[in-house]
BALO-641342 format. One record per residue (C-alpha): residue in one letter; y, z, x. Coordinates in nm, 4 decimals. Layout:
<nodes>
<node rest="A" y="Y" z="Z" x="X"/>
...
</nodes>
This chain:
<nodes>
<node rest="X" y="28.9328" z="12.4996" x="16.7403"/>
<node rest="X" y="29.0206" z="12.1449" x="16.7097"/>
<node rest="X" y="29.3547" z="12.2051" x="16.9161"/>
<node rest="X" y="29.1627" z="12.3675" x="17.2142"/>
<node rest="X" y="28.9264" z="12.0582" x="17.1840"/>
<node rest="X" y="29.2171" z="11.8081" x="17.1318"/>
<node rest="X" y="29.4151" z="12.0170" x="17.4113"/>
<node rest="X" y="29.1023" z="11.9810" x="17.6597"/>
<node rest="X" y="29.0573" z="11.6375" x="17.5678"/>
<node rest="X" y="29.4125" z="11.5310" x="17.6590"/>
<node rest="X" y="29.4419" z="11.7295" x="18.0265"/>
<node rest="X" y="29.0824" z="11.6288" x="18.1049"/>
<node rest="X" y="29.1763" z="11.2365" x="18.0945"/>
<node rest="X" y="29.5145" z="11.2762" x="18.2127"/>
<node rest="X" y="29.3320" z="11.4216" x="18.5431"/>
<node rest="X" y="29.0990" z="11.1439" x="18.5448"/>
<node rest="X" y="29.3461" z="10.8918" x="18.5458"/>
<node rest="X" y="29.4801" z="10.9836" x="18.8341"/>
<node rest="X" y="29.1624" z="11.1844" x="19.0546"/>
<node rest="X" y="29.1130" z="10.8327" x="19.2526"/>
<node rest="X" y="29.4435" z="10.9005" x="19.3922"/>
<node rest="X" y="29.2559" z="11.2446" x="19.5072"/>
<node rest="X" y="28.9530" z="11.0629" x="19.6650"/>
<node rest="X" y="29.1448" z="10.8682" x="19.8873"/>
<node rest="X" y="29.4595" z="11.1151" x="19.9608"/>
<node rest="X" y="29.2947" z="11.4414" x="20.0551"/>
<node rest="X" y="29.3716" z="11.6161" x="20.3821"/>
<node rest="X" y="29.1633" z="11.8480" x="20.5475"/>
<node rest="X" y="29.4109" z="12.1490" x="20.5984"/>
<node rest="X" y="29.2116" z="12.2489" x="20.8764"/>
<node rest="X" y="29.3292" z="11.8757" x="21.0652"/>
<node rest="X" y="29.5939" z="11.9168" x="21.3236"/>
<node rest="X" y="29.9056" z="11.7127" x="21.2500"/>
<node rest="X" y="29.9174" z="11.4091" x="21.2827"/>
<node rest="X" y="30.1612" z="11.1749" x="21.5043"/>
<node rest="X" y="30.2468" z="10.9664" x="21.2088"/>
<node rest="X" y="30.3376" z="11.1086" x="20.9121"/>
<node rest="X" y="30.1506" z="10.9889" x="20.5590"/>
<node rest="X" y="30.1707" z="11.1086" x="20.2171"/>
<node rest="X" y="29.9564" z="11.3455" x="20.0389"/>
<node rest="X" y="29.9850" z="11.2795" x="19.6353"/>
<node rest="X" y="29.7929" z="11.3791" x="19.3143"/>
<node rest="X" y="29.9112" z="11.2249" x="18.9437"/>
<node rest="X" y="29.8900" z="11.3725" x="18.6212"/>
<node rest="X" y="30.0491" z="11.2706" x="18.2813"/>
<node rest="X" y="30.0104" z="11.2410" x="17.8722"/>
<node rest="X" y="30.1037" z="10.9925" x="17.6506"/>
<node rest="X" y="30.3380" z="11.0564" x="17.3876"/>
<node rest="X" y="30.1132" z="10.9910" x="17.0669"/>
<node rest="X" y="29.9097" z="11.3442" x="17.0387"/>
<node rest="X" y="29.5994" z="11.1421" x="16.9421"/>
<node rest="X" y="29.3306" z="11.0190" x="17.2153"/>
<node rest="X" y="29.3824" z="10.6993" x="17.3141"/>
<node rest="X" y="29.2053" z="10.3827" x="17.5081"/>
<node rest="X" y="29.2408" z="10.5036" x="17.8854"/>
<node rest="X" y="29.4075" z="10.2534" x="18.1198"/>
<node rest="X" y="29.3978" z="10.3427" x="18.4967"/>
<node rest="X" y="29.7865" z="10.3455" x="18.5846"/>
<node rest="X" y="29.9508" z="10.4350" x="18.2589"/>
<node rest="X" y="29.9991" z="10.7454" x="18.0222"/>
<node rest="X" y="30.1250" z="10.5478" x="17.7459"/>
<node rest="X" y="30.4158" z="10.3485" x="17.7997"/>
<node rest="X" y="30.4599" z="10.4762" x="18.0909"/>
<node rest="X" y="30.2732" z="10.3183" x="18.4120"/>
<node rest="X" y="30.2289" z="10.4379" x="18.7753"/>
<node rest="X" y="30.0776" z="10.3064" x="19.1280"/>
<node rest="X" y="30.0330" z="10.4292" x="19.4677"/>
<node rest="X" y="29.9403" z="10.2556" x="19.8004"/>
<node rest="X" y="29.8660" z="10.2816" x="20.1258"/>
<node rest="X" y="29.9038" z="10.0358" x="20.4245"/>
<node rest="X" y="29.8481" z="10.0851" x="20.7908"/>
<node rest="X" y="30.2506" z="10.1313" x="20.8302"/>
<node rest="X" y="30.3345" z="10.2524" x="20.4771"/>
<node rest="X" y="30.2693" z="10.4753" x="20.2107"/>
<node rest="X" y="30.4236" z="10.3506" x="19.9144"/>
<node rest="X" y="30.4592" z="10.5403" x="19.5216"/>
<node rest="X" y="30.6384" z="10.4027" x="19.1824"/>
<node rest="X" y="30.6616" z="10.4778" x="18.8377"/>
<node rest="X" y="30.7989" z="10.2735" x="18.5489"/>
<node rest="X" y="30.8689" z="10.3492" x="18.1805"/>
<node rest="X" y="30.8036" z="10.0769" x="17.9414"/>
<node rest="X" y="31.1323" z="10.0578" x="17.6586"/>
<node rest="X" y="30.9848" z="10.1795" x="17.3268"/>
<node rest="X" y="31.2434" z="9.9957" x="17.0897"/>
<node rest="X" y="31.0521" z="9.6742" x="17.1440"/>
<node rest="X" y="30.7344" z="9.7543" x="16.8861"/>
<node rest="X" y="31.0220" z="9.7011" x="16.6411"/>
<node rest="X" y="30.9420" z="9.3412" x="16.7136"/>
<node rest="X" y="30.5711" z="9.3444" x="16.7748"/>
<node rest="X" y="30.5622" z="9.3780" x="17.1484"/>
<node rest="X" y="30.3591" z="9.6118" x="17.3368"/>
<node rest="X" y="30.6074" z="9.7976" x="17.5336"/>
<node rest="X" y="30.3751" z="9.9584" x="17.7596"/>
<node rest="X" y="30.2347" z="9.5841" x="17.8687"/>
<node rest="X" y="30.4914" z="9.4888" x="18.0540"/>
<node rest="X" y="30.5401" z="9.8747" x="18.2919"/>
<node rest="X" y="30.2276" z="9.8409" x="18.3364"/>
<node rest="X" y="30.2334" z="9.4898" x="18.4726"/>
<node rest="X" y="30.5511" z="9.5215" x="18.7032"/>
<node rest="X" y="30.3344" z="9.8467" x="18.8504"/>
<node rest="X" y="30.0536" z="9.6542" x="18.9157"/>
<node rest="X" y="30.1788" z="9.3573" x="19.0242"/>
<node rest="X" y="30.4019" z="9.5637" x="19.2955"/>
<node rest="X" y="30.0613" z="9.7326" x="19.3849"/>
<node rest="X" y="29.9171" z="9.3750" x="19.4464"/>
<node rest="X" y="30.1752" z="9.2540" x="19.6410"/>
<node rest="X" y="30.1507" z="9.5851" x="19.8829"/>
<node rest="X" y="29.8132" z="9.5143" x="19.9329"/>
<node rest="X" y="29.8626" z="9.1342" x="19.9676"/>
<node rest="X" y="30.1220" z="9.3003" x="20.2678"/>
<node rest="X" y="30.4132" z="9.1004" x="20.0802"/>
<node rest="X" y="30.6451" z="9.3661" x="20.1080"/>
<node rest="X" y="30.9243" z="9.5278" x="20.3130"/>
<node rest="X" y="30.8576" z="9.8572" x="20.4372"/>
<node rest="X" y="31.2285" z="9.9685" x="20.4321"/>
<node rest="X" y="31.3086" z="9.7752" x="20.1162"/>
<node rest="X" y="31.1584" z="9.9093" x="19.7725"/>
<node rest="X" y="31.4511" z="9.7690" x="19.5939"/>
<node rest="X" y="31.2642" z="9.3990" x="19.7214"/>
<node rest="X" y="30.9062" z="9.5377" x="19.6159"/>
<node rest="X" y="31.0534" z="9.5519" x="19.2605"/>
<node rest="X" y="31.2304" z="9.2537" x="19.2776"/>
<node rest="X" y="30.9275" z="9.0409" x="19.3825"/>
<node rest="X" y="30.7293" z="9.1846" x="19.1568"/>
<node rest="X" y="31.0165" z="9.1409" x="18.8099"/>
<node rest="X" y="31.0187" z="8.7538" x="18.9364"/>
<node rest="X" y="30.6294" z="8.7120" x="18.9006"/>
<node rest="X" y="30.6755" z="8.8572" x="18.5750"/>
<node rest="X" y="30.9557" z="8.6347" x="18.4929"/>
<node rest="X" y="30.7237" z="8.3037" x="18.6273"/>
<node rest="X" y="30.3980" z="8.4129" x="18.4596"/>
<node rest="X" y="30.2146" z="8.1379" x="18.3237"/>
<node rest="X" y="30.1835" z="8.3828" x="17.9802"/>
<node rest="X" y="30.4586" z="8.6011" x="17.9269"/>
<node rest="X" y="30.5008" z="8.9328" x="17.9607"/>
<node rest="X" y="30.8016" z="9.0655" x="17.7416"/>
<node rest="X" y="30.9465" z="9.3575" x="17.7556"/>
<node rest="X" y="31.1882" z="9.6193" x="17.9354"/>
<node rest="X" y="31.1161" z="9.9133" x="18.1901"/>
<node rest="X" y="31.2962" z="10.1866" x="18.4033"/>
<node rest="X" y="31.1088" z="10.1793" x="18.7660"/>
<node rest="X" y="31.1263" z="10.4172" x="19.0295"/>
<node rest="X" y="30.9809" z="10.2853" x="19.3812"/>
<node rest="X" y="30.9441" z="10.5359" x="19.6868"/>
<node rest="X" y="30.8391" z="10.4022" x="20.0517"/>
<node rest="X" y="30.7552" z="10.6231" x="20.3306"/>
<node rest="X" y="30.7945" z="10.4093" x="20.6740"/>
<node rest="X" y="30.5642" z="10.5740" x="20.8824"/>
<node rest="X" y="30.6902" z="10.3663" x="21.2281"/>
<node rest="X" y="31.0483" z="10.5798" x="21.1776"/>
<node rest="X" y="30.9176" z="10.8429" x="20.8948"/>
<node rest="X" y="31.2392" z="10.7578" x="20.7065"/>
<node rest="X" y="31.1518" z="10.7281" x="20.2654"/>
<node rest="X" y="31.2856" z="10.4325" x="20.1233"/>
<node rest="X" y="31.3747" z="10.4968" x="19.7535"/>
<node rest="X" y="31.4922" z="10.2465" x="19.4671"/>
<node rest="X" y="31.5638" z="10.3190" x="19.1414"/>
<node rest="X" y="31.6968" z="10.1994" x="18.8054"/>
<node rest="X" y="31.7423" z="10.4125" x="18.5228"/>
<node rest="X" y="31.6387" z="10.6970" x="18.4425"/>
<node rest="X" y="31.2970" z="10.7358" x="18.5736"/>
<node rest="X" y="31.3847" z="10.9169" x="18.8975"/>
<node rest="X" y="31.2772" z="11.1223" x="19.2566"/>
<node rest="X" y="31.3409" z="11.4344" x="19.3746"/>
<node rest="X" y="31.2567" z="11.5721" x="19.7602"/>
<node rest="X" y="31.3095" z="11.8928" x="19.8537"/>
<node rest="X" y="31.2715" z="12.0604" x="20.1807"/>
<node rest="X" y="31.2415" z="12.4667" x="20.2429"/>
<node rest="X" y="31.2554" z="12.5390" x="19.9207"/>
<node rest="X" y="31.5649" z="12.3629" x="19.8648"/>
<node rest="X" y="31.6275" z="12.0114" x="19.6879"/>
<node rest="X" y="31.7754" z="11.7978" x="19.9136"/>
<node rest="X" y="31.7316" z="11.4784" x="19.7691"/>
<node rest="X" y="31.7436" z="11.3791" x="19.4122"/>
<node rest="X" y="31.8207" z="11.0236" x="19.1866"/>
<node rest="X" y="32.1136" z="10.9331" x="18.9919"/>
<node rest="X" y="32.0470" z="10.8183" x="18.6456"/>
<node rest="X" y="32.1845" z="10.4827" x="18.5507"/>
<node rest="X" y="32.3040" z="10.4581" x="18.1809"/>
<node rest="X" y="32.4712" z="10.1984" x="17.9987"/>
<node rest="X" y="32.5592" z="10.4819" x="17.7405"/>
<node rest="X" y="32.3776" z="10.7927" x="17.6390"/>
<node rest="X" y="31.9832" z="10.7179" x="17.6037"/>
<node rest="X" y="32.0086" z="10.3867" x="17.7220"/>
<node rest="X" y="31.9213" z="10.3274" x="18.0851"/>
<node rest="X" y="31.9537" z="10.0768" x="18.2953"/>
<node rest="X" y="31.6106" z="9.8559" x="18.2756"/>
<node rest="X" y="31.3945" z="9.5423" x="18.3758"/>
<node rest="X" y="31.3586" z="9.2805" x="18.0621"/>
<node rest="X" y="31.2029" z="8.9760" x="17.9741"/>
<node rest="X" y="31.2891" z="8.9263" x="17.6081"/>
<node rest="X" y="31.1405" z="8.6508" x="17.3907"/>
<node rest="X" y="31.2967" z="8.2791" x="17.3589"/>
<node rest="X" y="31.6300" z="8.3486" x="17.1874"/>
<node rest="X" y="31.6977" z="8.6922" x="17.2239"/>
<node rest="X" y="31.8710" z="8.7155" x="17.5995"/>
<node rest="X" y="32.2057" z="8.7141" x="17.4530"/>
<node rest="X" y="32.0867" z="9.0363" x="17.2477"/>
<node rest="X" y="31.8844" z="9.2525" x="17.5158"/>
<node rest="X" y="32.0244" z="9.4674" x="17.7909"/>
<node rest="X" y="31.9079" z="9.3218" x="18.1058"/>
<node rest="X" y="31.9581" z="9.4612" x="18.4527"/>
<node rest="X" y="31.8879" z="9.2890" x="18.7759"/>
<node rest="X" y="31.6744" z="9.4153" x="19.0260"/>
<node rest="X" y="31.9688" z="9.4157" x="19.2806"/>
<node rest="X" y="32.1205" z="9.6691" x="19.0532"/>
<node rest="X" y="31.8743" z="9.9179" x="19.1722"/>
<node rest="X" y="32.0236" z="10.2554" x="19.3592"/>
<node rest="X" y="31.8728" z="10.2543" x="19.7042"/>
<node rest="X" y="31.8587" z="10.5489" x="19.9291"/>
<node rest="X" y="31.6900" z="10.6429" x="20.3121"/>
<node rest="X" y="31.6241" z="10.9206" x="20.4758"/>
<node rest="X" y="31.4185" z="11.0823" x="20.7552"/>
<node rest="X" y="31.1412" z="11.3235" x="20.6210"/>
<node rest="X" y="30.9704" z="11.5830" x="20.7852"/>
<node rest="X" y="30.6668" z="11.7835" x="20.8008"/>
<node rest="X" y="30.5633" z="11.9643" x="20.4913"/>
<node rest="X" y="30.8678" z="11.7966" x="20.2924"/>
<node rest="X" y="30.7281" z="11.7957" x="19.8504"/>
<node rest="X" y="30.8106" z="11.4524" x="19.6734"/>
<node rest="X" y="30.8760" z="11.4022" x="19.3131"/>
<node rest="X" y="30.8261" z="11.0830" x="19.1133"/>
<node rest="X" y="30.8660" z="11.1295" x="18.7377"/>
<node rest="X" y="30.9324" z="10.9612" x="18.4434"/>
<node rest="X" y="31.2429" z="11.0326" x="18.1731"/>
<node rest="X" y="31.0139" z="11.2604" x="18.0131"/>
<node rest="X" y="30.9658" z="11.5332" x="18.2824"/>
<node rest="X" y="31.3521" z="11.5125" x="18.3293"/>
<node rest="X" y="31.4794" z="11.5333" x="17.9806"/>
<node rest="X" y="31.2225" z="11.8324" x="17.8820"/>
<node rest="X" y="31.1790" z="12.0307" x="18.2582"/>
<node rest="X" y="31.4995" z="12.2322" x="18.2899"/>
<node rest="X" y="31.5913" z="12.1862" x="18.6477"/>
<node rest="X" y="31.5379" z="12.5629" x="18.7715"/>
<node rest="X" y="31.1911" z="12.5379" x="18.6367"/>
<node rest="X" y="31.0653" z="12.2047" x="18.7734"/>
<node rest="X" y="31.2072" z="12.3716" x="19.1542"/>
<node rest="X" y="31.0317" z="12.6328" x="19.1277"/>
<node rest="X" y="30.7344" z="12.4309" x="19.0424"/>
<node rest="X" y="30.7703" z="12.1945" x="19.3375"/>
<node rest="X" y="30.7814" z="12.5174" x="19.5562"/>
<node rest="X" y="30.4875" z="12.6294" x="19.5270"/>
<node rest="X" y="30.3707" z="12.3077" x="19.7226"/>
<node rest="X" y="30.5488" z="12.2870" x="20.0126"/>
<node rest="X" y="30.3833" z="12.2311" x="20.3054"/>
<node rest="X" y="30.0796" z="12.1888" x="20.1099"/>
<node rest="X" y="29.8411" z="11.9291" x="20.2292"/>
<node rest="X" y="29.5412" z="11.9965" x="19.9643"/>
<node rest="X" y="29.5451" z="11.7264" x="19.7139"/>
<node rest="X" y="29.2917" z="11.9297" x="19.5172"/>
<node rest="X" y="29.5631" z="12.2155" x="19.5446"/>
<node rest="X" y="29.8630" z="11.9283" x="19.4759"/>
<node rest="X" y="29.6808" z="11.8224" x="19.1358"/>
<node rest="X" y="29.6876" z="12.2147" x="18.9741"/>
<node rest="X" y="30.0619" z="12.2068" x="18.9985"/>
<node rest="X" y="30.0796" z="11.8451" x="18.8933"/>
<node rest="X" y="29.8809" z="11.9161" x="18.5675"/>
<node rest="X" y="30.0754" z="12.2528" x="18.5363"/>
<node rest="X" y="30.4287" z="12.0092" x="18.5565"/>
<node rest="X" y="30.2993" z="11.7462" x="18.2996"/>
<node rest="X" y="30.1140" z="12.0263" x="18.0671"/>
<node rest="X" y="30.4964" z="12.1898" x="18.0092"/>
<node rest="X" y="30.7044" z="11.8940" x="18.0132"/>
<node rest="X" y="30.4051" z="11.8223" x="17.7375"/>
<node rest="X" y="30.4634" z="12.0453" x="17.5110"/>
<node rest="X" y="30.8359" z="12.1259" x="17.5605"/>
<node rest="X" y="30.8684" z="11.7968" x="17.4163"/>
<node rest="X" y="30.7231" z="11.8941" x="17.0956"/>
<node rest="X" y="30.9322" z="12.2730" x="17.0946"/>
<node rest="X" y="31.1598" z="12.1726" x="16.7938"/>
<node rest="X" y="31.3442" z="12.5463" x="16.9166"/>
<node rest="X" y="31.3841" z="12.4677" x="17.2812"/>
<node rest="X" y="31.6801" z="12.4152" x="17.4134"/>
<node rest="X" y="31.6263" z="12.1091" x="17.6417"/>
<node rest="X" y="31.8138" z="11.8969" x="17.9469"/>
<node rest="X" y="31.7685" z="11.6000" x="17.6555"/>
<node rest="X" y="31.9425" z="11.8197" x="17.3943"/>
<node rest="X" y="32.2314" z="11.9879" x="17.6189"/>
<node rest="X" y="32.2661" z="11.5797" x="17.7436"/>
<node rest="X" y="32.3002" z="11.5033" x="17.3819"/>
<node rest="X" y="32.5542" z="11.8071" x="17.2802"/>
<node rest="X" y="32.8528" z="11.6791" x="17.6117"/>
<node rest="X" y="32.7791" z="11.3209" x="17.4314"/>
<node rest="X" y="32.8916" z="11.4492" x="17.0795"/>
<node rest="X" y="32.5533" z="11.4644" x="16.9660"/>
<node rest="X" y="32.4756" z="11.7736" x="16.7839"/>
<node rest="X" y="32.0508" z="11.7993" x="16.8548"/>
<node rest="X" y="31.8438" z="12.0691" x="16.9574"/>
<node rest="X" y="31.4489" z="12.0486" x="17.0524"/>
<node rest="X" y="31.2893" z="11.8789" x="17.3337"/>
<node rest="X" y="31.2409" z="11.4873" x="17.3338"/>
<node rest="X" y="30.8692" z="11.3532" x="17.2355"/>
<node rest="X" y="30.7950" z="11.1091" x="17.5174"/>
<node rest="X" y="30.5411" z="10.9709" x="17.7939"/>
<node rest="X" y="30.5220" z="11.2086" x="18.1036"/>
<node rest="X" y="30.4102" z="11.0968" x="18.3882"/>
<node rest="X" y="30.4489" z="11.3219" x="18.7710"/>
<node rest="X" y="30.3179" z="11.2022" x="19.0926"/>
<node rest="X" y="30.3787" z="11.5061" x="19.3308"/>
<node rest="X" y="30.3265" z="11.4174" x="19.7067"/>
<node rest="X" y="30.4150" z="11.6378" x="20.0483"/>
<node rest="X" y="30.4864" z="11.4683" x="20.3801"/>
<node rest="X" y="30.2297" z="11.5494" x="20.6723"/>
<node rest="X" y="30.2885" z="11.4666" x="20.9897"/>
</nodes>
């Protein structure tokens, strides 16, 4: 009984987080298309730690997440905050969640390219790196960018927080992971005084960039490493296809939750043979089970 409690608990405010992306996201299915195209999205995800935690608009953990619309741009990101640093009493979720709210800022503030995620990020990673108080820390990000003047997607990512797209039924589009070596990804960092020298730290400019023309009915993945390494591949697709063409947010958000709920608790299945544990087995890792981490998923379709 305390499970289903626990397990209603959990999915309940990992909906909430992200229903005021709903509210403001929703299209009528009855609308005729429009001439420029915009993004319909829903969010869903669970922190890591199985007990209920303080709830921060824009994070599921360590993990952190914004979306944002302009009059020429709709714009989506996720960022995973690097664990390893509460080994030296830093919050790592402080500083994903800052670089994700500081690029949601700046959109707003219209201080930002709308063919150029890859500068969103960097903007944002040199406020960081100016703030008055420090933020320290490391993160993966993952910034999409529809242009709605030439309905071309924008995409910039480093490490292994990623994107997929996938048109028809059929993924089209999906991001590279960038890894130093296995399990450690390319990332953001502001370390503390003395310890640059010791910290992997990748530049903004390092960031894979991508374009592309969308079209009508088109489903968009954002996700963090823990939706990747626990969602075989075959499974997540046909997730994602029962959502094409879909312009229903409230319709969006059930397949959301249903991606989050089993990358969830794949990543507890000790049994399961996972994309994490086959990853591990070509490194010379001998593992099985899935890999206990954030999830976060912000599923969007193109309308036009």
């Amino acid at each position: 009984m305390h499970s289903l409690w626990l397990t209603g608990r959990l999915l309940s405010r990992a909906i909430w987080n992200g229903i005021a992306n709903i509210s403001s996201s929703t299209v009528d299915p009855a609308l005729q298309k429009r001439a420029d195209p915009q993004l319909v999205s829903a969010v869903c995800g669970f922190s890591k730690d199985k007990k209920i935690e303080r709830l921060v608009h824009g994070q599921f953990g360590d993990d952190a997440w914004f979306t944002s619309k302009t009059k020429n741009a709709d714009i989506l990101g996720v960022a995973d905050g690097v664990g390893g640093w509460r080994a030296y009493g830093i919050d790592p979720g402080e500083f994903s969640l800052h670089l994700m709210r500081t690029c949601e800022r700046l959109v707003k503030l219209g201080k930002f390219i709308p063919n150029n995620p890859s500068d969103l990020l960097a903007r944002s990673y040199y406020e960081l790196l100016h703030h008055k108080k420090p933020i320290l820390g490391s993160s993966t990000a993952c910034v999409v960018i529809l242009n709605k003047e030439n309905s071309t997607l924008y995409t910039a990512n480093i490490g292994d927080s990623g994107f997929m797209v996938m048109r028809h039924g059929k993924v089209i589009h999906k991001s590279d992971e960038q890894q130093h070596y296995f399990n450690t990804p390319f990332q953001l960092s502001l370390p503390p005084p003395g310890y640059q020298a010791d910290v992997l730290s990748d530049q903004p400019d390092t960031a894979m960039t991508e374009n592309f023309p969308v079209e009508d009915g088109d489903v968009i993945l954002l996700a963090t490493d823990g939706v990747f390494d626990n969602l075989p591949h075959k499974l997540l697709v046909n997730e994602l296809q029962k959502v094409q063409g879909e312009r229903c947010a409230t319709r969006l958000q059930t397949v959301a939750n249903s991606i989050a709920w089993m990358a969830r608790n794949l990543s507890f299945d000790e049994t399961f043979i996972s994309p994490f544990a086959e990853s591990a087995f070509a490194n010379g890792i001998n593992t099985i089970g899935g890999k206990p981490d954030d999830i976060t998923v912000i599923l969007a379709t193109v309308a036009i």
